[in-house]
MDTraj code that builds the backbone (N, CA, C; nanometers):
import mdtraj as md
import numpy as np

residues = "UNK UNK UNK UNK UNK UNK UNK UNK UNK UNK UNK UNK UNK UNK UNK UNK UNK UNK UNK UNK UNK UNK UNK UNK UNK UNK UNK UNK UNK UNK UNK UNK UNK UNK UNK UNK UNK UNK UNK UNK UNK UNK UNK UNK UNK UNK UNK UNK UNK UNK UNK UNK UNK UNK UNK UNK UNK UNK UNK UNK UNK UNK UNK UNK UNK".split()
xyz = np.array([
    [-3.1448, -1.4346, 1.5863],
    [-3.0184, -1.3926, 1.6439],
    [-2.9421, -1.3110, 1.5396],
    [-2.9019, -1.1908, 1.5789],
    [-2.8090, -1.1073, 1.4619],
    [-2.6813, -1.1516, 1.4341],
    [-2.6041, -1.1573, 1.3431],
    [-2.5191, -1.2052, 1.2934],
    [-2.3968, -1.1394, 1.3189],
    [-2.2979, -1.1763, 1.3746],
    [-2.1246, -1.1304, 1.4450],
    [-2.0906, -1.0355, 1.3464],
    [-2.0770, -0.8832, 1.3708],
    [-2.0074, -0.8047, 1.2594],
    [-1.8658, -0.8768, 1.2599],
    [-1.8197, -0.8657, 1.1271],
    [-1.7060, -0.8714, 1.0745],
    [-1.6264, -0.7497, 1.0787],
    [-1.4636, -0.7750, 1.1179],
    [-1.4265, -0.6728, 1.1161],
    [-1.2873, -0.7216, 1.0193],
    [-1.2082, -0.6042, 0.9996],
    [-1.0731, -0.6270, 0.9065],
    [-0.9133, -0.5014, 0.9505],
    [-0.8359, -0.5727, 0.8869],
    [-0.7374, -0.4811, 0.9620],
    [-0.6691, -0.4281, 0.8899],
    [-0.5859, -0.3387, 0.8832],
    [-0.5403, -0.2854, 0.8036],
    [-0.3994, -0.1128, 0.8522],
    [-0.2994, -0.1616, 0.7882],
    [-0.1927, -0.0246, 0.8610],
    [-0.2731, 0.0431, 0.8666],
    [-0.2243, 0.1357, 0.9678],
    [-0.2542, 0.2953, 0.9678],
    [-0.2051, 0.4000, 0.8939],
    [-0.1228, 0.3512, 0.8611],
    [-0.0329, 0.3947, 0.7029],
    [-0.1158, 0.3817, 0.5926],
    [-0.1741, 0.2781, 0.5288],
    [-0.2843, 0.2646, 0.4370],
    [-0.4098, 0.3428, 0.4511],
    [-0.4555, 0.3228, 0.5975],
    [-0.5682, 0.4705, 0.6007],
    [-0.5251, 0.5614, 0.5850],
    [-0.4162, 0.5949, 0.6576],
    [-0.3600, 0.7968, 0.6381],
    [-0.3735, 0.7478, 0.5243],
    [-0.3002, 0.7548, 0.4362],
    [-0.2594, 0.7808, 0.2663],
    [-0.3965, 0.7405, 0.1928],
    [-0.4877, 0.6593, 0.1820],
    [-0.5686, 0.6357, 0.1278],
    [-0.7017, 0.7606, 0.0564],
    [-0.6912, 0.7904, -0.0706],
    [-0.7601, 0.9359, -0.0637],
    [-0.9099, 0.8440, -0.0874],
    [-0.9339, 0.7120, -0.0861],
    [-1.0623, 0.6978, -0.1043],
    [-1.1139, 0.5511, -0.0821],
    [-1.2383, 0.5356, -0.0383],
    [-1.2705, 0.3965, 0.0322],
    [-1.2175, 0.2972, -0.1027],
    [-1.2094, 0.3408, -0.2081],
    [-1.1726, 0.1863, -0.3339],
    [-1.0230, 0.2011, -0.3242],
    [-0.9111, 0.2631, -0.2800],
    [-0.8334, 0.3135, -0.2649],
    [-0.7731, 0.1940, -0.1459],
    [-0.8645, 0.1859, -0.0359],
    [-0.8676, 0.0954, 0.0942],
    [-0.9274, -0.0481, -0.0016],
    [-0.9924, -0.0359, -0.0739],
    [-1.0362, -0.1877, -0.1125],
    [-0.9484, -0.2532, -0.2009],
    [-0.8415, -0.1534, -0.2913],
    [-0.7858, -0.2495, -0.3954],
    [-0.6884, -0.2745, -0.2720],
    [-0.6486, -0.1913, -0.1884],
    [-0.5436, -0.2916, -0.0760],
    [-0.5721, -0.3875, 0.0024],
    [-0.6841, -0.4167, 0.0198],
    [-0.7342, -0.4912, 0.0893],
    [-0.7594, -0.6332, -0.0265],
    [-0.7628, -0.6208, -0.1463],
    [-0.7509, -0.7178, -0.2567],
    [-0.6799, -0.7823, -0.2403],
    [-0.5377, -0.6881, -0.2658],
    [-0.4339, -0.6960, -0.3185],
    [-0.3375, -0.7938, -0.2042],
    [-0.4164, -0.8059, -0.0807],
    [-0.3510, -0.8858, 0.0381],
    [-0.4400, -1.0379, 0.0597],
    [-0.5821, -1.0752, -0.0304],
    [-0.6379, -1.1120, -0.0275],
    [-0.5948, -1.2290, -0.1008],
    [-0.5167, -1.3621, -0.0231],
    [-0.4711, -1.4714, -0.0653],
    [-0.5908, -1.5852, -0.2041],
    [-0.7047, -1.5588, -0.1503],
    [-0.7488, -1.6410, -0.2598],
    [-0.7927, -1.5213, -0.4016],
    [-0.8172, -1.3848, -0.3716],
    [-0.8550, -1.3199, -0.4962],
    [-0.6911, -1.3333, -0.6142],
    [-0.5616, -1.3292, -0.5022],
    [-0.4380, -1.3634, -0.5916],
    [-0.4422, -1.4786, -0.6215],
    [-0.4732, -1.5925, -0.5989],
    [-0.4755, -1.7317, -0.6812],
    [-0.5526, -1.7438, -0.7903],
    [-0.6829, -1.6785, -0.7441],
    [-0.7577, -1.6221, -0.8815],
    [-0.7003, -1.5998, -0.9806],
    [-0.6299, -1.4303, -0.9484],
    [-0.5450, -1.3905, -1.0550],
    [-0.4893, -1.4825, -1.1331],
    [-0.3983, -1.5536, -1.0646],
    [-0.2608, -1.6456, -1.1092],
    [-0.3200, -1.7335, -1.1841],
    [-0.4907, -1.7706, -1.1580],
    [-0.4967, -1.8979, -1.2188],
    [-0.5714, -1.8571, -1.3966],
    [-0.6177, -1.7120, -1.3976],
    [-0.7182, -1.6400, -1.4759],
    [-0.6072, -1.6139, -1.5584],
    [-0.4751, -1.5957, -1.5429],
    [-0.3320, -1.5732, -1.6306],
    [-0.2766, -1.6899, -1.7167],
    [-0.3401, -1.8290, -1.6129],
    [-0.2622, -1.9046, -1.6926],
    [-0.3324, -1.9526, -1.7829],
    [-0.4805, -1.9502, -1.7798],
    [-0.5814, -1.9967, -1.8369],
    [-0.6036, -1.8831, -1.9904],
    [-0.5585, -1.7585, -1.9859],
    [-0.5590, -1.6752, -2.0506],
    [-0.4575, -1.7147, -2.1619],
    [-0.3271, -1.7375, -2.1102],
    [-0.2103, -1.8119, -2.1503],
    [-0.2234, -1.9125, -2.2262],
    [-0.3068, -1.9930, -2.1507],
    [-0.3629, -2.0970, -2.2597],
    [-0.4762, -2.1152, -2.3558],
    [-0.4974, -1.9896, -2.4060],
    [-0.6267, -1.9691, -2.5043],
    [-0.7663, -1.9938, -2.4533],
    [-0.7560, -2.0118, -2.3047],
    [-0.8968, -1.9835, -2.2296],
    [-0.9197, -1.8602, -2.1847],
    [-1.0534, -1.8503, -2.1308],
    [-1.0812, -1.6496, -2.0901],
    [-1.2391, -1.7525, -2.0155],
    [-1.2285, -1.6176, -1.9391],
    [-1.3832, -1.6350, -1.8871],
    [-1.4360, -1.4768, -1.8992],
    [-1.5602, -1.4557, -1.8900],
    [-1.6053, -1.3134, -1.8954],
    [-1.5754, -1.2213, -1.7627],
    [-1.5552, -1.0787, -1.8340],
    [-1.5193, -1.0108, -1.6851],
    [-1.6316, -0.9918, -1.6207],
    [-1.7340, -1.0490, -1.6507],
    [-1.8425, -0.9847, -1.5736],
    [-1.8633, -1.0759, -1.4999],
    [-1.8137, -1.2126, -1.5030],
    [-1.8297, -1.3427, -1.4207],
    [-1.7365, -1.2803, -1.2787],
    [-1.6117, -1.2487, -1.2712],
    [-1.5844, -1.2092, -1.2100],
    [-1.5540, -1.0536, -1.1355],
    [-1.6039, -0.9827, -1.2314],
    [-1.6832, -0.8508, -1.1126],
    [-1.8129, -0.8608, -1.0614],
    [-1.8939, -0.9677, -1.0949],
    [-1.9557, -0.9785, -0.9873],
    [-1.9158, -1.0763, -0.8955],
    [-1.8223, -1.1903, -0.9018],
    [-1.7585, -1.2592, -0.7616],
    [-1.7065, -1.1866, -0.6918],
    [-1.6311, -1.0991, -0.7234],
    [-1.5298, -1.0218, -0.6364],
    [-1.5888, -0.8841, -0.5846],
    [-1.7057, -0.8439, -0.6506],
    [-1.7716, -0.7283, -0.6067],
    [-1.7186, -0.5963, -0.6418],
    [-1.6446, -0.6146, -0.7859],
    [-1.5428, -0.4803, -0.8442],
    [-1.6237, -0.3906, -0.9373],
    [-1.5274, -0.3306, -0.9662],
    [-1.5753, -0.2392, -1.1017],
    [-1.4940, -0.3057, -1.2150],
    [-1.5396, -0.2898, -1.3409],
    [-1.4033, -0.2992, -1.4577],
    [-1.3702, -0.2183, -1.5074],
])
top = md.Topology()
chain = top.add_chain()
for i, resn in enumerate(residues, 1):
    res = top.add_residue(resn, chain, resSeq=i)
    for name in ("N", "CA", "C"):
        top.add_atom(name, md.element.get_by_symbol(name[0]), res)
traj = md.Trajectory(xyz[None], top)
């Protein structure tokens, strides 16, 4: 059985203006409730003389660095 495409939403304001598909993805991040807890939690941990590698998380998140 094939698997339910996924779909996502997004203004039409963000497409017009968008000059490029990573352009559409950091907004689509940037609304993305658990990649911001991430953040928040990768700040405090930073804060506190912890770090993890960026490469641990460009490949979770599927980014560039």
């Amino acid at each position: 059985m094939a698997q339910a495409e996924k779909f996502i939403q997004i203004p039409v304001s963000v497409f017009e203006s968008a000059d490029s598909k990573e352009d559409i993805e950091d907004w689509l991040m940037s609304h993305d409730a658990d990649f911001i807890e991430e953040l928040r939690q990768i700040k405090k941990e930073a804060e506190e003389g912890k770090g993890r590698p960026l490469s641990e998380l460009v490949k979770k998140w599927n980014t560039k660095p």
